[in-house]
C-alpha positions in Angstrom: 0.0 0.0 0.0 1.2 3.6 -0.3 1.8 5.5 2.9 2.6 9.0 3.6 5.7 9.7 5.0 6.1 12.4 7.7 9.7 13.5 8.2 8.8 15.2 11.6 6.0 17.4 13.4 7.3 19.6 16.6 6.3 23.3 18.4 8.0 26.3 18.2 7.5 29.7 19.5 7.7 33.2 17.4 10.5 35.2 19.3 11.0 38.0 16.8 8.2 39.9 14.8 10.4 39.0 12.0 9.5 35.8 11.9 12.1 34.4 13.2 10.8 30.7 15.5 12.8 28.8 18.2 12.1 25.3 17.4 13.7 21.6 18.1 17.1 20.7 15.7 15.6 17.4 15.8 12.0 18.4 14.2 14.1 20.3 11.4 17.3 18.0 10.8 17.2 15.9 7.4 13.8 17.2 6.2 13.6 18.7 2.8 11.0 21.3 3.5 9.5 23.1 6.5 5.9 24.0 6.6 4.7 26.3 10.2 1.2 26.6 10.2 0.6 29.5 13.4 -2.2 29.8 15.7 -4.2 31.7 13.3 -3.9 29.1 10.4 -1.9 31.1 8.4 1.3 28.2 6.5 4.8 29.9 5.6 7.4 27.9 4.0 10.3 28.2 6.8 14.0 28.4 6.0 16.9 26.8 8.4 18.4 30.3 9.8 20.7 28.1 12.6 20.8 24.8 14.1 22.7 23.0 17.1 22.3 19.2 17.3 24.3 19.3 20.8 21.3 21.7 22.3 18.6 20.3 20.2 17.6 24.0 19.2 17.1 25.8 16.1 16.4 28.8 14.6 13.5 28.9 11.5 12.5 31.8 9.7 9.4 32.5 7.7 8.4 35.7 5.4 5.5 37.2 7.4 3.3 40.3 5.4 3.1 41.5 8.9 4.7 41.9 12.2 3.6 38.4 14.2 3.3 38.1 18.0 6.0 37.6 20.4 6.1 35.1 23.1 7.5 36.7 25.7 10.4 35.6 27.4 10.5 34.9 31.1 14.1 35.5 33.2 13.9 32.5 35.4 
């Protein structure tokens, strides 16, 4: 039978108007395209800006018409 392949799902969280998203290295490493769907159900293709395997984080960046919410960041 054919089956869909999904080369990975994960979260991220918009930290920069931008566009620029804080996401997983391990949602984003080896796949061929990234697709981020936001709250409002607005999809963006997503470029790799910067990855680190050793932290498991990465940095994404789509091309937002407009300025998108932040999620603030706590100083705990």
């Amino acid at each position: 039978g054919r089956h869909n392949k999904i080369n990975g799902m994960g979260t991220g969280i918009v930290y920069d108007e931008r566009g620029y998203i804080v996401t997983n290295h391990h949602v984003i490493d080896g796949v061929q395209s990234i697709q981020v769907t936001l709250h409002d159900g607005t999809s963006y293709q997503a470029r790799v800006f910067n990855s680190d395997k050793m932290t498991d984080l990465a940095i994404i960046k789509i091309e937002a018409p407009v300025a998108l919410p932040v999620m603030p960041l706590g100083s705990s």
